[in-house]
C-alpha positions in Angstrom: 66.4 37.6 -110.4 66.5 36.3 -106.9 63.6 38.4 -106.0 61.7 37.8 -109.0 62.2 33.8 -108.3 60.9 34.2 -104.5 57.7 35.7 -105.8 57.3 32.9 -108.1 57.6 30.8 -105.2 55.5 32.6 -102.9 52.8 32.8 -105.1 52.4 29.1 -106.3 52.8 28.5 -102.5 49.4 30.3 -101.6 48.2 29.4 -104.7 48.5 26.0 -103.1 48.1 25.9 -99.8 46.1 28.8 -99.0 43.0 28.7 -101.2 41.4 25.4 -100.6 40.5 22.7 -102.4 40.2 24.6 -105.8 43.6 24.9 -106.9 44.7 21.9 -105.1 42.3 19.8 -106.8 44.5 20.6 -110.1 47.7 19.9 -108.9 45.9 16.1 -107.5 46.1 16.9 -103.9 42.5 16.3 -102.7 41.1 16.3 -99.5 39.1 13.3 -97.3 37.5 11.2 -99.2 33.8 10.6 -98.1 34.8 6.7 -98.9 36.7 6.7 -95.7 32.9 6.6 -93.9 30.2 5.0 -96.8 28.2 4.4 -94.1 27.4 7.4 -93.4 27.9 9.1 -97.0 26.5 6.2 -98.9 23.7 7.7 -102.0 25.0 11.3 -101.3 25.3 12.9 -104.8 24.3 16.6 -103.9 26.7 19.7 -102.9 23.4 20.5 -100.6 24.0 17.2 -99.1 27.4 17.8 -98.0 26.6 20.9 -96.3 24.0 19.6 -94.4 26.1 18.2 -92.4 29.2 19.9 -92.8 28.1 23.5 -93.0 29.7 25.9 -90.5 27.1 27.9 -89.7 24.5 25.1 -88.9 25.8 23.1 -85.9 27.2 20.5 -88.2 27.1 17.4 -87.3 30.5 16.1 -88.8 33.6 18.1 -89.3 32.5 21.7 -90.3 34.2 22.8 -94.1 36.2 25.4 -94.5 34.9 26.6 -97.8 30.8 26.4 -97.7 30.7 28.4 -100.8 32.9 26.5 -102.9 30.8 24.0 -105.7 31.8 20.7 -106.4 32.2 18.6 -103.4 32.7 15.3 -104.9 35.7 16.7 -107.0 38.0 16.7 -104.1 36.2 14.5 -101.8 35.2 11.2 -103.8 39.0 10.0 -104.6 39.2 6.1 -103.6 40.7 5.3 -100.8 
């Protein structure tokens, strides 16, 4: 039972904290809002807008994401501040 409860536990733990903003988003624990700056993210709308500047691979210009591939920026990144 004990062991069977610890895997439980271990796996809603990486399920949380492991795999970005995906399952997080569903439990309501989003990350920075692109509020905290609308002078620089004012009109952005676009997934390709994001990544413009936050893309790993292209010298980005603000703080480089750790999930390019993922869709849906403004999901986790739009919450009010």
């Amino acid at each position: 039972m004990k062991k069977r409860a610890l895997m439980v536990g271990m796996l809603l733990f990486s399920m949380g904290f492991g795999s970005g903003c995906a399952y997080r988003y569903y439990m309501g624990i989003h990350g920075p809002s692109i509020r905290l700056h609308p002078e620089v993210h004012q009109g952005f709308r676009e997934d390709s807008e994001c990544l413009n500047c936050h893309h790993p691979d292209r010298d980005p210009k603000g703080p480089p994401t750790t999930h390019p591939n993922f869709v849906g920026c403004f999901k986790c990144h739009n919450d009010e501040v």
